[in-house]
Each structure stands twice: as C-alpha cells, then as structure tokens.
N, C-alpha and C positions, 0 to 999 in steps of 0.2 A: 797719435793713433788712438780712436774715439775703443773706451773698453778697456785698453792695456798700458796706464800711463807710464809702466815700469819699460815696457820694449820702447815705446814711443822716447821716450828720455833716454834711454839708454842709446838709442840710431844716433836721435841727435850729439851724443857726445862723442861719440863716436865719430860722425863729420866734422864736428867743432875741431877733433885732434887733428882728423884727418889734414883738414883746412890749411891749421896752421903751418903743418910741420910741410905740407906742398905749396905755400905760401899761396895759395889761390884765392883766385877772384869769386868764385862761389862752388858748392856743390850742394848736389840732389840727388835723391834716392827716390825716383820713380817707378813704379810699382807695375806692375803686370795688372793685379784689378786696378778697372779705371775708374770704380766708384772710391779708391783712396787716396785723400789727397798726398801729393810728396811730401819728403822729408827734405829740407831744404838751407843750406847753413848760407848766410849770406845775401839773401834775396836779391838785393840790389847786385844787376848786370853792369859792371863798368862799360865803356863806349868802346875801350881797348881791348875787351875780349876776344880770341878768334871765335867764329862762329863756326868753330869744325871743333867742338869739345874733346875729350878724351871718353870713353864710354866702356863701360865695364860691365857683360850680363852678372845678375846676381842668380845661381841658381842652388836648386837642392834634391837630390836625387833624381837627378834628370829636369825637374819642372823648372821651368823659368819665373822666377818670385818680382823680377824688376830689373832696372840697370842703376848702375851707379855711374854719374855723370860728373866729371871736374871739369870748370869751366879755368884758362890758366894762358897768360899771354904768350909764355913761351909754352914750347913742346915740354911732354914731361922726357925727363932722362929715362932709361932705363930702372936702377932701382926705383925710382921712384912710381914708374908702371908696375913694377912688380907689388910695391906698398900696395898700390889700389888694389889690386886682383887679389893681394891677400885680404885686406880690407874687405873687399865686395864677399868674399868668404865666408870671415865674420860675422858678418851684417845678414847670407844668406841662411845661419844657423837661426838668429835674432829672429829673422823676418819667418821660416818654416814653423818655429816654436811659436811664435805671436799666430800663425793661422791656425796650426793644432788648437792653439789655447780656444780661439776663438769657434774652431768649429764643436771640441766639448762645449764652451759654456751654451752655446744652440742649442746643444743635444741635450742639453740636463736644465736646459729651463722649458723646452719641449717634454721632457720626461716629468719635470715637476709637474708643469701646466695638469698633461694626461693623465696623474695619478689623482693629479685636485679635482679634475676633474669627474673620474671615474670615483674618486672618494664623496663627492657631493649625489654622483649618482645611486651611489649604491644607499643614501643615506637619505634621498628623497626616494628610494623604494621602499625602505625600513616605517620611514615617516607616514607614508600614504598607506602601511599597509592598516586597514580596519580593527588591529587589535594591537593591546597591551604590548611592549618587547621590551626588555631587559637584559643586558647579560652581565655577569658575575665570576671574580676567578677562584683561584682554590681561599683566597684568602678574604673571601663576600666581598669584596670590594667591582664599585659599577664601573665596565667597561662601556657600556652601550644605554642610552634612556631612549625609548622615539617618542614621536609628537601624542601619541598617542595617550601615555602614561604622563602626558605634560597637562592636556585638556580634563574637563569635569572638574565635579567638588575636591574631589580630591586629590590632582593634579597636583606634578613636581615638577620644577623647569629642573630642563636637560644640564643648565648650567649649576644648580644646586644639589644635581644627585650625582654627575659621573665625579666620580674617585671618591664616593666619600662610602662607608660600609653599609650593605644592605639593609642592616637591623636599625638604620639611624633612621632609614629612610624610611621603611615597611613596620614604623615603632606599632602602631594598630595591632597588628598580628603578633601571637607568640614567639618569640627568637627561639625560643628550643627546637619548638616544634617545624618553623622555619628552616634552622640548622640541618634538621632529619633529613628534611627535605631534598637541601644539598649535597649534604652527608651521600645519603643514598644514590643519588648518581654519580657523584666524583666515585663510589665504590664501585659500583655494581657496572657502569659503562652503558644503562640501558635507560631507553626511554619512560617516563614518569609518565602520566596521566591521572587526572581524579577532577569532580567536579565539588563545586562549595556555593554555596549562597552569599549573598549578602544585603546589610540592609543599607547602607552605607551613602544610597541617593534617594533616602526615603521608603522606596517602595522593596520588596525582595526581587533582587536580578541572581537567576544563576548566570554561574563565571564555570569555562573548561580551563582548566590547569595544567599547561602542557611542561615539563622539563625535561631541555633537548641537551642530551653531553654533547660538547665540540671537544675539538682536538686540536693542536697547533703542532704541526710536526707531526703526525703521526703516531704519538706516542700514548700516553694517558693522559685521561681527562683533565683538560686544565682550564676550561669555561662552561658554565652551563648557561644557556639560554633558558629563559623563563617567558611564555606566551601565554596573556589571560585574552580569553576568549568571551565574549556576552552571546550566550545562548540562550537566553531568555525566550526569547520569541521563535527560534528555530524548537526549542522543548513546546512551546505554545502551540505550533501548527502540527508537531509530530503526536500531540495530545488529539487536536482535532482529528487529524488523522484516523490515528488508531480508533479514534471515535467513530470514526465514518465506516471505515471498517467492520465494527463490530454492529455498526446497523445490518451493514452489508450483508454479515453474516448472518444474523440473525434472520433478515428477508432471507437470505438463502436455506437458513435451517430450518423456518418457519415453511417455505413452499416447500422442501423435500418432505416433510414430515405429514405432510398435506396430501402430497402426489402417491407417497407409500401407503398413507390409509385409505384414500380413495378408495382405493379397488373392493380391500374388503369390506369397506362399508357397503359399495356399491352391489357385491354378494349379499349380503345380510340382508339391505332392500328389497334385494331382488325375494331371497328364500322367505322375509316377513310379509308381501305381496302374496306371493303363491299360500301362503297361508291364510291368508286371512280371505283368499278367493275361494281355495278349499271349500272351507265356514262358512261362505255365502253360499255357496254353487251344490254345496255337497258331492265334489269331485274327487275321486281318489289320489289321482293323478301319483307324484310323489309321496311315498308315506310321509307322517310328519316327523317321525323320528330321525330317517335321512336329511328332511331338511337343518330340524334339530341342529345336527350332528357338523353339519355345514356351516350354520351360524357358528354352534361352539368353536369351531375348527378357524374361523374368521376372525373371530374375537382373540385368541390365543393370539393369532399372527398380529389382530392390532397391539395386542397387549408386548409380543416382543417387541415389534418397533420403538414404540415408547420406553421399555425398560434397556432395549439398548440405547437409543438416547440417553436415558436416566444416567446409564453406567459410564456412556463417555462424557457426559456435563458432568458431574459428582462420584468419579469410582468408589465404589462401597470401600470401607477400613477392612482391611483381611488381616487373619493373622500369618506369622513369617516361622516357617521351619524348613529346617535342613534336607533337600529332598537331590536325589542325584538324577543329572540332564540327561539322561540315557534312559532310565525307569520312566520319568514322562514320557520320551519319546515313545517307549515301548505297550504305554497306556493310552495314548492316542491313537496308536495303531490297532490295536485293539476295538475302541470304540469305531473307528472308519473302516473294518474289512467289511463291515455291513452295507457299506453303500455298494448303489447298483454300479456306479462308473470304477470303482473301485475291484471291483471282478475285471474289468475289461482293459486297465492299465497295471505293468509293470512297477511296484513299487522298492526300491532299491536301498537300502539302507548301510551306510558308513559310521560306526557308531564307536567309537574310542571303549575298548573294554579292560584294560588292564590297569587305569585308575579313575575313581568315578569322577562325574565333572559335578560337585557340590556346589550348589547355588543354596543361599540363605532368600526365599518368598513365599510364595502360594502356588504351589505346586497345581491344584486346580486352575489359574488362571492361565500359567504357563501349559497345558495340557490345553486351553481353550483357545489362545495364541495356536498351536500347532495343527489343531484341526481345520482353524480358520486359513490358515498356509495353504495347508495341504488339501482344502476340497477347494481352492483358489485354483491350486496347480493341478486336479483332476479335473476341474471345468476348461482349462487351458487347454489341456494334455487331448492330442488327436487320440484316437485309439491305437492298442498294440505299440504305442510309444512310454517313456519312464518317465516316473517322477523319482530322482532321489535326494534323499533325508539324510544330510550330514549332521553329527557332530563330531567336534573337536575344541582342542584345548590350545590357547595364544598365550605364552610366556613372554616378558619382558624385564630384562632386570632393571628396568627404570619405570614401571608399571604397574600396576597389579594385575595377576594372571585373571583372563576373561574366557567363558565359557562361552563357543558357539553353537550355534543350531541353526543349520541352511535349508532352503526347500527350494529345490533346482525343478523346473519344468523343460518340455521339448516342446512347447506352445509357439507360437509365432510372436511373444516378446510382449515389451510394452512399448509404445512410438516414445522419442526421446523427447515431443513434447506433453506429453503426458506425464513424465513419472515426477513431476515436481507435484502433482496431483492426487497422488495415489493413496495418499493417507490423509486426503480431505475427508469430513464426512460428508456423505450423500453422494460424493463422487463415487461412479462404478462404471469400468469399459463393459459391463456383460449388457446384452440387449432387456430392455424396458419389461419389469417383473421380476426379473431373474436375479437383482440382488437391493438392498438396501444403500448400500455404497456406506455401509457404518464398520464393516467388519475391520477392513484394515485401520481402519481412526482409533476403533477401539484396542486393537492389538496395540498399535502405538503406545496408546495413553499408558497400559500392561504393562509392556517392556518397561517405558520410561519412569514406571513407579517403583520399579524393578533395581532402579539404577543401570541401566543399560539402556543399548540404543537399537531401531529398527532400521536397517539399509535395505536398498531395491538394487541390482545391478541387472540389467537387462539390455546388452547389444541387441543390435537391429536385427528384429527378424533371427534372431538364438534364444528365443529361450528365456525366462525371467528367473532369478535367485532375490526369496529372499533370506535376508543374515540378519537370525536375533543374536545380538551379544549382552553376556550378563555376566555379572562379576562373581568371581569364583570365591567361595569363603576361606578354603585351602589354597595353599600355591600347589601346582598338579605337571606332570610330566607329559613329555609327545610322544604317547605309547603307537606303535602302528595301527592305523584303521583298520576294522575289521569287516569286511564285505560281503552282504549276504542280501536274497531276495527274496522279495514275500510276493506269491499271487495265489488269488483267489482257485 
C-alpha cells in the first residue's frame, strides 16, 4: 500500500499466517477503492481450486473497507470460518487506520502547501512594497528584511541580515541612539515618527522614519517594525507647492489691496479735478475746504488699508501685562455704545464676576479683537434682535485653564461653505465697500500671538459665534455667569 509500508507489510503478514494455518491455495484482501491494488498471499491460482471462494466483508463502523477472499479446495470447516471473520476484523482495524492515516497526510500537506503558500504571499507584498521594512524583537534581533533594504549602495541581502542583531547590520548609525529608539516603543506601546537626511547616495535624500509596535498574542510589545520612507521628492513638490501658493497669494493680496484703494483714489481724482476746474473757471461750486476735507478723509482710509495690511504681514512687538478678560470686555463696550447700529440692537452681556479671568498680553489689542467681533455681529444683527458677549472660564486637570470670550449674533449665519474662509484676508461676505475683508485675518493673527486660538461656529441659518480662547495666567474657578443688558 503506496504511503504506508508499515500497514502494507503488516496485511501481508497477516495473510501469510492466515495462509498457512487454512492451508490455502491463495488469499486476497480486495479493497472497496478500486484505485488500490489487492493484497494478495500466493498469487498463483492452482487448476484445483473451487471457483466459489470463501469471502469475508472487511468492514469498520458500518463502511465496507474490502473483502477478504480464501481461495481452498475443500470447504472451510466451521472454526476455521470463524478464524477468517475474525481475521477480516483484524485486518478491518489495519485497513480504517491506513485510510485515517492517509486522509491526514492529504490534509496537512494541503495545510503545508496553503500556509507556503500564503507565506510567499505575504512576502511578495512586503517585497513590492516601495520602501525600507524591517522588523526587530525585544532583543534587536531581525525577524523580517524586504527586497527593498536588500537593493541600492547600501543594500543587505535578506540572507545576511535575518537573525543576525540590528546594530551589526545598521553599524553607520549610532547604537545608543539607535537603542532609544527601540527602547521607546517597546515602552511606551505608541507609534514613533521623525524625519533624517542623508547623504549616503551621494546627493542629500530625506528618509520618513516610521516605528510601528506589533504585538504577538495580544500582550506587550514584542516586535517593532521599522519603515524608511524616500520623501525626497514628495518634500520637492510640496516645496513647489507652497511656492505656487504663495504666488497665488500674493496675486490675490496684491488685487485686493488694489480694489480697496481704488475708490479712494478714485474720490481724490475726482475732488483734485473739481479743483483745479474751480482755478480755471472761477466757479465756486464746492468750497475748497470741503473738498480738502474729502481728500483728507480718503487718504486716512488709504492709509488704514495699508497699515492694516502692514499689521497682518508684520504685527508690531507689543508689550505684555496682566490685564483681566471682563475689564476689556467692559472697555469695548464702552468705546461701541457710540455707534449708530448699536442704539438699535440689544446688547446682552454674561460676564464671570466672582473671579477675574487674567490673561498675561496687550490688553489694547484684545479690546481691538472685540470691537472687530462685535460691530461684525451689529452689521449681521437684523434690528431689535441681540448680540450677546460671553465670557467664561474652561478648567482642565490635564490642561491649563483658558479664558473665553464669545460674540454670539441672531444674523442669518455664515453658509457652511464659507467659514473655512473667514479669516482669509480680503475675504469678506458684507457687500462691495462695506468692508476690507482684513479685520477677521487680523484678529486671527492677535489671538494667535496671544497663544490662543480664534473658532467660528455658525449652524445653518442660527446665527454666528465667534470663541476667542486665551490662556489664563492664574488657574480660576466656574463662578456663575452674571447676566445683564446694555441699550442705548
């Protein structure tokens, strides 16, 4: 039996005994599959045989494995049918065991095959993939090389690096600092990142340094993955990029700063024409002083344009003192009860009073932020509807406490494609004249020098909030808001 010489030898000895002690002319153990040949003691049929054999099913658990056939000139006797039938018994343990045997060895050279398989596979994806791979266990020793880290100058065949320690391989580089490296993921369980240069094919390539913890089991870190990356040329187009960009910008800042002076130039033309027709004509028409007055008034407005440019390109060095977020609040308001819109809306004020909210900056520029807010949210603001002016105080015991100040309108919002926009310069939703589109840029740039950040939150059609947050110098408590309204 082709596979199993041990059953095979064994059947046959088993007939051999059979054989002799029934003194027979032959026997065969012929098989239920008919792709296996018999077992056969005696081959040669004498002429004297009956041709009505003696035949014995061989079975086992119900299935029928074969018969066992004595060939014999006389009839068997009695025990001596019984010898067969227990024989055929025997024989039908031998013959079920040999098919078991045989349908595992199927199954686990199909399991081998599939595992070589899907191990070749995973290992032409590793190979193909475009960068560096490695991996390493707790004891730097390489589990993993791909084709990758095999190619170039500096290239290690996969055969000379797996199992041997990383520092033997990676000698170029510092082993300590190498170590760190390791060190700190097997601890820490979190992904590594950093970029490095080198010069190492001649020219400088930057490389991204990725190391990734694996886990075996579930448990703690016991391989890390190490991925080098060539981003050389991906930094090269992100450089053009930003290049192109910042032409972009500049065409863009350049025409906004263009379209904002027009006009008053356009005035000035206009009032140095009328002048100078006066002088011809002897006309009185407008006094000059008026027109004067016009120019002057034109020129101021050129001149803010440009110096709010100036301040968002270069914000002036201010000095930084201790000033508390509720007293701006309350000097800005101050300054804005004078506007005309500002009589005809609601201004509502939530102001934390029971401990101040200390911010270390420039207390003037934070005052110039909040006016810019707030005659935002009076130009928004329908009539007879509120603007109101929060502050409060955001504790965190894993933070540092930040000081708020929100400007809430009842305006019809900003569209949700818009507000990635809103602190562009020259960007502005109000109609053509009506604003510079510098003021929220430059509140931006304020805050951010501030150490804090500017947010817009504006559902559809409710309304806009914006939230300056600035880091508080003191840690400060959630006293209850206090609620009060101011109109004109």
């Amino acid at each position: 039996m082709a596979g199993a010489p041990d059953t095979a030898s064994g059947v046959s000895r088993v007939l051999a005994a059979l054989g002799a002690q029934l003194e027979a002319d032959r026997l065969a153990l012929e098989y239920a599959d008919r792709g296996m040949a018999p077992a056969v003691w005696r081959p040669a049929l004498p002429a004297r045989v009956s041709e009505r054999p003696f035949q014995v099913p061989v079975r086992a658990n119900g299935t029928g494995l074969g018969t066992l056939v004595v060939h014999r000139e006389h009839p068997l006797l009695p025990d001596e049918a019984a010898l067969v039938r227990a024989t055929a018994d025997l024989l039908a343990v031998g013959v079920a065991r040999h098919g078991h045997l045989q349908r595992l060895e199927a199954e686990l050279t199909a399991r081998v095959r599939e595992l070589a398989e899907q191990r070749a596979f995973m290992e032409c994806i590793v190979d193909s993939l475009p960068v560096g791979l490695y991996v390493v266990d707790r004891d730097y020793r390489i589990h993993a090389w791909n084709h990758k880290r095999e190619t170039g100058l500096q290239g290690v065949a996969r055969t000379d690096a797996v199992g041997r320690s990383i520092f033997d391989i990676l000698h170029r580089q510092p082993a300590a600092l190498l170590k760190r490296e390791f060190d700190e993921v097997f601890a820490s369980g979190r992904l590594q990142q950093f970029q490095m240069e080198s010069r190492a094919f001649g020219e400088t390539r930057s490389f991204r340094i990725s190391k990734i913890p694996m886990r075996l089991g579930g448990g703690r870190v016991t391989h890390v993955i190490t991925i080098g990356e060539d981003i050389t040329d991906w930094k090269a187009a992100l450089d053009r990029t930003a290049q192109a960009e910042k032409l972009a910008a500049l065409g863009q800042l350049a025409a906004g700063v263009m379209h904002e002076i027009n006009n008053p130039l356009a005035t000035i033309a206009a009032c140095a024409e009328a002048l100078s027709m006066q002088q011809e004509l002897g006309d009185a028409g407008t006094p000059p002083v008026e027109l004067l007055r016009i120019i002057d008034l034109e020129v101021q407005r050129c001149k803010k344009i440009v110096n709010g440019l100036l301040d968002f390109a270069r914000p002036k060095a201010t000095g930084r003192d201790l000033f508390d977020l509720n007293a701006v609040v309350q000097q800005g308001l101050f300054l804005l009860q004078h506007h005309p819109r500002f009589k005809r809306i609601s201004v509502v004020t939530e102001l934390e009073s029971t401990a101040p909210l200390l911010v270390n900056g420039d207390a003037d520029q934070i005052v110039q932020v909040l006016i810019a807010l707030a005659m935002n949210a009076l130009d928004a603001t329908p009539e007879n509807a509120r603007v109101l002016i929060r502050t409060r105080a955001v504790t965190d015991p894993e933070a540092p406490s930040r000081a708020l100040l929100e400007v809430e309108d009842e305006g019809p919002g900003i569209p949700r494609a818009l507000q990635a926009k809103v602190f562009e310069p020259f960007f502005t939703t109000k109609p053509p004249g009506q604003g510079t589109g510098l003021g929220l840029a430059i509140c931006y740039g304020i805050v951010a020098d501030h150490g804090g950040a500017l947010d817009l939150v504006s559902p559809e059609g409710q309304g806009a909030t914006f939230r300056v947050s600035l880091p508080m110098s003191t840690t400060a408590g959630m006293p209850p808001a206090v609620t009060s309204e101011v109109q004109a």
